[in-house]
N, CA and C of each residue as an Amber inpcrd file, in Angstrom:
protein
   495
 130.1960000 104.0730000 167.1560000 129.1340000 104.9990000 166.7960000
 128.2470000 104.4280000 165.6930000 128.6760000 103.6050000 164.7860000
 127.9900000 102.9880000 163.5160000 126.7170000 102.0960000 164.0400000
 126.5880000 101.1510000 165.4050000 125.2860000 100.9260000 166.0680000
 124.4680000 101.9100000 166.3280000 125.2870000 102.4900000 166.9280000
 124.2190000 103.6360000 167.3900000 123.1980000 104.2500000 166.1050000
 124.3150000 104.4590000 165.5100000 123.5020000 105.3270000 164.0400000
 122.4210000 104.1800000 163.4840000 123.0300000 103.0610000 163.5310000
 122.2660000 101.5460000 162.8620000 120.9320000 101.9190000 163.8660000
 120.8200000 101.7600000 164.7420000 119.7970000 101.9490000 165.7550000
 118.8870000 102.7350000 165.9440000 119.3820000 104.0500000 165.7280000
 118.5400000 105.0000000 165.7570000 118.2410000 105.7510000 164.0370000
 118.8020000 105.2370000 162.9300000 118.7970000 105.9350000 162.1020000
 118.3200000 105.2230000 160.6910000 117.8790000 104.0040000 161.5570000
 117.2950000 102.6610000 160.2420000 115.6770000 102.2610000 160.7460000
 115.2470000 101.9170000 159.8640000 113.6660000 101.6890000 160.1740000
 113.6300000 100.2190000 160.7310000 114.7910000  99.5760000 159.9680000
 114.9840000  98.4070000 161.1610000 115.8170000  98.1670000 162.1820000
 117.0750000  98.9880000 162.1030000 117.5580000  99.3850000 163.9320000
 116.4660000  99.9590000 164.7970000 115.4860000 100.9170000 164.4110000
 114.6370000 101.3620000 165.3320000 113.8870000 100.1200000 165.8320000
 113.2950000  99.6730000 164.8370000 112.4910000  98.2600000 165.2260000
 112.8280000  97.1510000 166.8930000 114.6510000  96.8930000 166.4220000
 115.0620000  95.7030000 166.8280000 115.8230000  97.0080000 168.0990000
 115.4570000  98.2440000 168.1330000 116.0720000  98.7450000 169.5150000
 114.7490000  98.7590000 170.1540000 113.4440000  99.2880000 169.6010000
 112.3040000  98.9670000 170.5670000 111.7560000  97.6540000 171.0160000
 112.4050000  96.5090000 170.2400000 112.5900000  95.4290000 170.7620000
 113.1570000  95.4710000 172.0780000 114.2120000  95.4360000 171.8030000
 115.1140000  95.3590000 173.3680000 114.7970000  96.3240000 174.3740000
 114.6520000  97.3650000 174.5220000 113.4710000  98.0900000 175.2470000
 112.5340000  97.5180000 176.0210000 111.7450000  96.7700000 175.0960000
 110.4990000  96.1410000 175.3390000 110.7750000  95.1410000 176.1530000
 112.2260000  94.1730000 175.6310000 112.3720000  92.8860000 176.8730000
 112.7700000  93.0670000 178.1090000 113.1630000  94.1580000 178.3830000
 113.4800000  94.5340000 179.7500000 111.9290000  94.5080000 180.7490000
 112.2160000  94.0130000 181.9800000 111.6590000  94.0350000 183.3630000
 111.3630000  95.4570000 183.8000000 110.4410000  95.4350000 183.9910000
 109.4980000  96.8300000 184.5480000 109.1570000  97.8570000 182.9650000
 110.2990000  98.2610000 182.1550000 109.8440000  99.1140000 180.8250000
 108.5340000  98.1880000 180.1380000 109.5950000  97.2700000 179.7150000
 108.4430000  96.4060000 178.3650000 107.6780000  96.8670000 177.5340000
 106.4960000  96.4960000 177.1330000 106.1140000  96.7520000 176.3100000
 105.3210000  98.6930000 176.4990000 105.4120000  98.3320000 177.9810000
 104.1810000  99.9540000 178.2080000 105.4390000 101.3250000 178.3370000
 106.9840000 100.7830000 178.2940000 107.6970000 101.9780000 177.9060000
 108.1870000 101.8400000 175.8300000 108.3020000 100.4820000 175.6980000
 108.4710000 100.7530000 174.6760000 107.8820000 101.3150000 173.6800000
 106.6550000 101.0440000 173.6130000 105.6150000 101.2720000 172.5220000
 105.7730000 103.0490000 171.9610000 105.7730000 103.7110000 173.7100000
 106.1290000 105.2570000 173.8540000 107.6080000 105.6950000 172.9380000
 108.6650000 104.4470000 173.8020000 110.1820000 105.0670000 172.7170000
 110.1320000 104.7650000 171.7530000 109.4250000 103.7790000 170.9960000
 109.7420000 103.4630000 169.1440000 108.9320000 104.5190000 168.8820000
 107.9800000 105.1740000 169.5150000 107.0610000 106.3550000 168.4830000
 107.8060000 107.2810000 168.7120000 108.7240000 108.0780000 170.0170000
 109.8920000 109.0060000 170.5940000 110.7720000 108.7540000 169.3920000
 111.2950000 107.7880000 168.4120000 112.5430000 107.4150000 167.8540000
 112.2520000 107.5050000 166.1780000 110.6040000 107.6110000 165.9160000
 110.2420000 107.8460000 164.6460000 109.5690000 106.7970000 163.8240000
 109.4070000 105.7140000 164.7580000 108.7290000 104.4340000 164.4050000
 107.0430000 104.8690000 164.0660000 106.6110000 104.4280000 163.1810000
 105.2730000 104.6050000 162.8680000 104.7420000 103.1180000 163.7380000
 102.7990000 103.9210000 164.0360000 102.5180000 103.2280000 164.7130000
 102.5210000 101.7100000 164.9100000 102.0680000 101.4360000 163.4660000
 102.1820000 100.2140000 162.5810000 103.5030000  99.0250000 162.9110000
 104.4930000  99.8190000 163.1960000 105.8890000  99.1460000 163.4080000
 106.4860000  99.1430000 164.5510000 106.0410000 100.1030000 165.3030000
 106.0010000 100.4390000 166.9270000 105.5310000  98.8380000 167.3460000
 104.2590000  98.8240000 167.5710000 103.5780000  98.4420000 167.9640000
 103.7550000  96.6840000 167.6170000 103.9860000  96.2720000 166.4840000
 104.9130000  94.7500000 166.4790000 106.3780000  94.1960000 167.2780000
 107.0390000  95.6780000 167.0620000 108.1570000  95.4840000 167.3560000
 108.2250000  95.3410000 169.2920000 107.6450000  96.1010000 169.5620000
 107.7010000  95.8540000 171.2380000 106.4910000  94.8220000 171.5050000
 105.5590000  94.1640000 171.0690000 104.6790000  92.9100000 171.6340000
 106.2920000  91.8870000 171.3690000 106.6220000  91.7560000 170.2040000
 107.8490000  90.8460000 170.0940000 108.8180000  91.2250000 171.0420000
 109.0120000  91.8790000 170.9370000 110.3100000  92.3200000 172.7040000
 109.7910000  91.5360000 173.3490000 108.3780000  91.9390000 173.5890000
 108.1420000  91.8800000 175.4580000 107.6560000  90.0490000 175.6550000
 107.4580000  89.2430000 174.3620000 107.2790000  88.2870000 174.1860000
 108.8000000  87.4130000 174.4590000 109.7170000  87.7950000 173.5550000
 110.8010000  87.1670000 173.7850000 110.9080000  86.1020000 175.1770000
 111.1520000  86.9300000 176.3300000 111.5350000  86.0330000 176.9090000
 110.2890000  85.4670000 178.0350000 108.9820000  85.6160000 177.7190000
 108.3540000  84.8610000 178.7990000 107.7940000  83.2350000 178.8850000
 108.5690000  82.6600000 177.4310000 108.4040000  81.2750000 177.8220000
 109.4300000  80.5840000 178.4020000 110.5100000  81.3440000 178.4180000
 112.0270000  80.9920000 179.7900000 111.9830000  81.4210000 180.4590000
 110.8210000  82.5420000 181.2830000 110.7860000  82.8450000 182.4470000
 109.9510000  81.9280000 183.0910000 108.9240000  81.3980000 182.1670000
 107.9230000  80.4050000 182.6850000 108.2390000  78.9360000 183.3060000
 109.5730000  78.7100000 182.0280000 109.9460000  77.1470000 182.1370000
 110.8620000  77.0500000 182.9700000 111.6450000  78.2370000 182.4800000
 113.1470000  77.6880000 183.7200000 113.4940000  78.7680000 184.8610000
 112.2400000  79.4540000 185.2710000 112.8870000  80.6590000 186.0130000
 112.7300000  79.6290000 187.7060000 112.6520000  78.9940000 187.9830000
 112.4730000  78.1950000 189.7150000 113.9740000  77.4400000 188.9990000
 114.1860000  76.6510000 188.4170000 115.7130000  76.0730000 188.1630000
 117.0960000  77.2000000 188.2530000 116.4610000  78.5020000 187.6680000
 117.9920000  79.7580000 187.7340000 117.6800000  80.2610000 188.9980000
 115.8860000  80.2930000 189.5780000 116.5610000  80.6720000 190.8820000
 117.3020000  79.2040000 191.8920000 117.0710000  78.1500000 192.0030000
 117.7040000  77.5540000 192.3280000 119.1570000  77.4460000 192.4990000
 119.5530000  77.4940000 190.9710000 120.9760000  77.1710000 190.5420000
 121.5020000  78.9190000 191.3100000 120.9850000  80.0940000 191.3380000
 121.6120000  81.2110000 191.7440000 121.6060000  80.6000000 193.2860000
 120.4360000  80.5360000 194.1460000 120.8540000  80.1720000 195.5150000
 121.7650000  79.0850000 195.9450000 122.2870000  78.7580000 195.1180000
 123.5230000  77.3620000 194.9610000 125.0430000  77.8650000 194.9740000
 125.0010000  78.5300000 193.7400000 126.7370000  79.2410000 193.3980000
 126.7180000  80.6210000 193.3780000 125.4400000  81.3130000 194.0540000
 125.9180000  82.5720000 194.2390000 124.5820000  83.3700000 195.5570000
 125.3000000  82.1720000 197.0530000 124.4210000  82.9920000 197.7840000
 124.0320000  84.0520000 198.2880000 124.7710000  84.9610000 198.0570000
 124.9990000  86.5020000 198.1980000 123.8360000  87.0950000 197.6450000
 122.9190000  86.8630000 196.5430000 121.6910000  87.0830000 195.7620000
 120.6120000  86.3040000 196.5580000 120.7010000  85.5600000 197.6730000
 119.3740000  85.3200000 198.2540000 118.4030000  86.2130000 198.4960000
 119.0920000  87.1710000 199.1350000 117.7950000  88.0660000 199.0810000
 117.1850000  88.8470000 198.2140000 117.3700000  89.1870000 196.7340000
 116.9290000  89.5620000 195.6150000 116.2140000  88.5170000 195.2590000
 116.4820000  86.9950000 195.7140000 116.0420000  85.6340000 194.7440000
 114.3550000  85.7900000 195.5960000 114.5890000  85.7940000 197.0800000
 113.6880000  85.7920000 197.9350000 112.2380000  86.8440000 197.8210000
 112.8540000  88.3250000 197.8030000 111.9460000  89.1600000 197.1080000
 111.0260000  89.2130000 195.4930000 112.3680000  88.6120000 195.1260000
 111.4450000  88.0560000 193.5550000 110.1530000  86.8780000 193.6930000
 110.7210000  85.9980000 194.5320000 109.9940000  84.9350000 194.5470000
 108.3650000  85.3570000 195.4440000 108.9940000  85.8640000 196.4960000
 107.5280000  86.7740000 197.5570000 106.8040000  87.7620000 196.6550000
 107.2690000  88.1990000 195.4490000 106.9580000  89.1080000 194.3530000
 105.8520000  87.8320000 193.5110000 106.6180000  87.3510000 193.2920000
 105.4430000  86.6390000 192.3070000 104.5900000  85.3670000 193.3160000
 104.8040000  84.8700000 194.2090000 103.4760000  84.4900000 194.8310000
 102.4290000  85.5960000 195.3920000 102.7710000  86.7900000 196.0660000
 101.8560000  88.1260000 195.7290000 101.0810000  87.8910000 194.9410000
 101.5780000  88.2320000 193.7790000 101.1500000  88.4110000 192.5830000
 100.0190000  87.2700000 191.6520000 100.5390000  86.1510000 192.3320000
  99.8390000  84.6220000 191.7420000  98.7040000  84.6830000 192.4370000
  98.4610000  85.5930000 193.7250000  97.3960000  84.9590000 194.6550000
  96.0350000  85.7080000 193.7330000  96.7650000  87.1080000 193.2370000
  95.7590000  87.7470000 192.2570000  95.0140000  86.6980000 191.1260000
  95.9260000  86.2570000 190.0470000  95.9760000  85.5810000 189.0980000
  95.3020000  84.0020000 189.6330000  96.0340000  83.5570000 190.5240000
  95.3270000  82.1280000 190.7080000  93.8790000  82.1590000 191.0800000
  92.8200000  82.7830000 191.7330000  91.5090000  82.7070000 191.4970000
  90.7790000  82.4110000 190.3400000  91.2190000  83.1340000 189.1500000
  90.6600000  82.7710000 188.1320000  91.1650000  82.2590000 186.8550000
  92.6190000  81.8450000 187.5770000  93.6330000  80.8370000 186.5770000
  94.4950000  81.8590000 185.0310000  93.6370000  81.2910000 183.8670000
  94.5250000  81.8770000 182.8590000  93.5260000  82.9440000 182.3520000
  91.9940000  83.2870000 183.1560000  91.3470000  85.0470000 182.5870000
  91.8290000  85.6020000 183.6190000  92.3230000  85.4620000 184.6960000
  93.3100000  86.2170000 185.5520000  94.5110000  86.5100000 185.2520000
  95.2450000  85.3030000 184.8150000  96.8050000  85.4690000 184.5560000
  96.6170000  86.6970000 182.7250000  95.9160000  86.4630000 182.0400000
  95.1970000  86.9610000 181.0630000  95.1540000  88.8830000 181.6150000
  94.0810000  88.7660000 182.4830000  94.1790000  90.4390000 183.1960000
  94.9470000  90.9150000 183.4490000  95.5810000  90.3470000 183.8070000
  96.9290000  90.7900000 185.2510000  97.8910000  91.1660000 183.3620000
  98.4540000  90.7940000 182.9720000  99.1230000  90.7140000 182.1780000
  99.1250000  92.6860000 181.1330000  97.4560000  92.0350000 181.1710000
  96.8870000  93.7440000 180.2090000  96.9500000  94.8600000 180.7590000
  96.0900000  94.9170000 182.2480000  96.4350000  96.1480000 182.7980000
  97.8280000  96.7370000 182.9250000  98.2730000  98.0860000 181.9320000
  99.3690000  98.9980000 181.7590000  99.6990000  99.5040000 182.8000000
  99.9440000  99.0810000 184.1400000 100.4140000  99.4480000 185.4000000
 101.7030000  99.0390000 186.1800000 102.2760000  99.7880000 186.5880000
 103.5130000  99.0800000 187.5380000 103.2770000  97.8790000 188.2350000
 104.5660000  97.2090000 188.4260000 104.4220000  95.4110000 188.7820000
 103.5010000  94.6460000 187.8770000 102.5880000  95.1190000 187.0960000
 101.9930000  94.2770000 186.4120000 102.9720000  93.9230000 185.0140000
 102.2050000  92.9100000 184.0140000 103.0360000  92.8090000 182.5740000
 103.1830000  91.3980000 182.6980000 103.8730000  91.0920000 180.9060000
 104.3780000  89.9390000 180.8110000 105.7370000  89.1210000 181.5490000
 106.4810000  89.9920000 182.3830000 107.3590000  89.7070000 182.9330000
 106.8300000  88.7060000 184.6470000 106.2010000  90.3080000 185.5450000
 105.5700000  89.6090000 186.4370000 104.3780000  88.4560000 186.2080000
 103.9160000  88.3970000 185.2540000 102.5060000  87.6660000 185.0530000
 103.6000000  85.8710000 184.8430000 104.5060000  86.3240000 183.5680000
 105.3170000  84.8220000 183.5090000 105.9170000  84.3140000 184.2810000
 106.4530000  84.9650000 185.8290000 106.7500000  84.6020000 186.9180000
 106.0550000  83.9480000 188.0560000 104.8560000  84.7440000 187.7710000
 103.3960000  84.0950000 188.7170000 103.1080000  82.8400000 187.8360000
 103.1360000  82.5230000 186.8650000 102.3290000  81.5620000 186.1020000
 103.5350000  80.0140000 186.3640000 104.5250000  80.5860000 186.6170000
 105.3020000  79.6290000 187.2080000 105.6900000  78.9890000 188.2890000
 105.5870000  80.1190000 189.3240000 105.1880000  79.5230000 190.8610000
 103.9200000  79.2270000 190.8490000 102.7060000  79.5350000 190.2360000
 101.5130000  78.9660000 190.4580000 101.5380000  77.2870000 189.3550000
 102.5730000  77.5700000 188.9020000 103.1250000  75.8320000 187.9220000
 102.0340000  75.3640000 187.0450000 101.7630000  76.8290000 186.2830000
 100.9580000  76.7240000 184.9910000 101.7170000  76.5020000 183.5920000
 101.4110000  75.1180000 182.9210000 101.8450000  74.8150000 181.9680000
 102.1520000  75.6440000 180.9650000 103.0430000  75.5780000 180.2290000
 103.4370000  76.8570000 178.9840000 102.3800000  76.9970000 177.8510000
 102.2390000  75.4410000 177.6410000 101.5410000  75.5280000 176.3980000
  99.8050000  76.6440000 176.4540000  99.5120000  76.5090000 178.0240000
  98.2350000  76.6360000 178.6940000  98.4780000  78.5480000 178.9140000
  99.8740000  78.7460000 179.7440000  99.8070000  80.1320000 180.5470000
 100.4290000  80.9500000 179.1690000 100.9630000  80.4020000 178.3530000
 101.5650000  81.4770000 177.0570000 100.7730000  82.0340000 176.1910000
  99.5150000  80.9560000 175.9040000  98.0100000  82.3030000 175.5650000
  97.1820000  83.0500000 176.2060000  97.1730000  82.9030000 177.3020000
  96.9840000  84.0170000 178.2460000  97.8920000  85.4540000 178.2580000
  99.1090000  85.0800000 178.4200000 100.4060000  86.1180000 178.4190000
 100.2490000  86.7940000 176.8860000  99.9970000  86.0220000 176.0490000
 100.1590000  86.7490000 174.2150000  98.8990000  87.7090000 174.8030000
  97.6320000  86.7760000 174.8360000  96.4510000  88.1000000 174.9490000
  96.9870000  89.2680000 175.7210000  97.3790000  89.1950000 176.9390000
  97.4380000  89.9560000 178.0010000  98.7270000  90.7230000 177.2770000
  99.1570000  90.7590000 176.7870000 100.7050000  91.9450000 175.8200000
 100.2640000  92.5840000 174.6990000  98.9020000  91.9310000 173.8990000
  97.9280000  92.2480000 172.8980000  97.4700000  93.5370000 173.2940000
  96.4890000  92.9150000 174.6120000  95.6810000  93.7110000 174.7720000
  96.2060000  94.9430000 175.6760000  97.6430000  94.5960000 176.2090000
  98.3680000  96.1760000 176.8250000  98.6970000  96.8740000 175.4020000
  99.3650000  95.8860000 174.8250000  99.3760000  96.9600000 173.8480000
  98.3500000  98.2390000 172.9090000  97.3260000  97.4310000 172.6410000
  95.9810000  98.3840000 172.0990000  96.2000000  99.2930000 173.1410000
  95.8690000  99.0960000 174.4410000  95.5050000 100.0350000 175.5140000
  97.4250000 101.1730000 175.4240000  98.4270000 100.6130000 175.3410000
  99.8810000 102.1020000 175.3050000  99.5030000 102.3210000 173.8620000
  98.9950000 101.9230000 172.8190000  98.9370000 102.3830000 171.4330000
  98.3120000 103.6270000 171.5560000  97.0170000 103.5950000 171.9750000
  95.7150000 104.2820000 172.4200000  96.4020000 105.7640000 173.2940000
  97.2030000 105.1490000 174.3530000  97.7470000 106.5030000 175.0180000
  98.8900000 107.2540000 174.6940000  99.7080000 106.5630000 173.9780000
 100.7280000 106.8220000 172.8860000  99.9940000 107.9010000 172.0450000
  99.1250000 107.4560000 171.2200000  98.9740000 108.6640000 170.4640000
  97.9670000 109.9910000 170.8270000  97.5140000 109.3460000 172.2040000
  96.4750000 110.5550000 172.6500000  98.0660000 111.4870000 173.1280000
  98.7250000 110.7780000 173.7910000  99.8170000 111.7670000 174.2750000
 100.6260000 112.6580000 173.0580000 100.9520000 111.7810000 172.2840000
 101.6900000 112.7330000 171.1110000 100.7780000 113.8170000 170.4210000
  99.3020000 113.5790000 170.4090000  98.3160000 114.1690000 169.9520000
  98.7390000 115.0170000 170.6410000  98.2920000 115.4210000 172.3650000
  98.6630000 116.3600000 173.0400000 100.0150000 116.9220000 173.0640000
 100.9840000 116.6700000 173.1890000 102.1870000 117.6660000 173.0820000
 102.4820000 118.1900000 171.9480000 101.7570000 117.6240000 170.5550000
 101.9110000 118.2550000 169.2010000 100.8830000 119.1930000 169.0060000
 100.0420000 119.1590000 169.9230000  98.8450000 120.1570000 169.7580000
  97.9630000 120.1670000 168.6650000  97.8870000 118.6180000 168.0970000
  96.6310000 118.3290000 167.3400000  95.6120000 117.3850000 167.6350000
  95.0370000 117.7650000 168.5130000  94.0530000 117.0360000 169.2590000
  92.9240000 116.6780000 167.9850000
């Protein structure tokens, strides 16, 4: 119980739980931003703490995610077809992004919508075999600029259910 309390009851457990929030696939940054302000996080601290989540892991999704799917279709073929859908997931997704390279991979990243984000965007940027140093400022803008945009609806929403518009 003493995490838990650490977590929910410290200004820096809240922090480093809307972190982890944030690194998760599909939540990220456009559910976290919502639970660190749900948990008592001011905007100010919200709002660092989940771009850093959702940052964490997209320069190892970039570099080594075609080697783990590899190494998974190797010693654990039973996951082919999750490996397969992921992979048909992000060439989808690249065909968006590859027209206009890294102000695409850049877009794709910002718009606060399902399948989009730093997760799918660092997956496309890797089957489309865009360099890190090149596709990781694209991905920072594109988590930047989702973020302004859940900050923005974050507090129009709390505005509204607190009834101080």
């Amino acid at each position: 119980m003493e995490l838990f309390d650490f977590l929910t009851g410290t200004a820096g457990g809240k922090c480093l739980f809307t972190m982890l929030v944030s690194m998760l696939p599909i939540i990220e940054l456009r559910g976290g931003i919502p639970f660190g302000v749900a948990l008592g996080l001011p905007y100010y601290l919200a709002f660092p703490a989940a771009v850093a989540g959702n940052l964490i892991p997209t320069p190892f999704i970039i570099v080594y995610i075609r080697r783990i799917f590899q190494l998974m279709r190797k010693y654990f073929p039973k996951l082919n077809g999750f490996v397969d859908r992921l992979e048909k997931k992000a060439h989808l997704k690249g065909k968006k992004v590859q027209k206009y390279q890294y102000i695409g991979l850049w877009l794709f990243v910002a718009i606060p919508l399902p399948g989009t984000g730093a997760w799918t965007g660092s997956l496309a940027a890797a089957f489309l075999g865009m360099r890190l140093k090149k596709a990781m400022p694209a991905v920072v803008l594109g988590v930047l600029t989702a973020g302004c945009i859940m900050l923005g609806l974050t507090h129009v929403g709390v505005n509204l259910f607190s009834g101080t518009v």
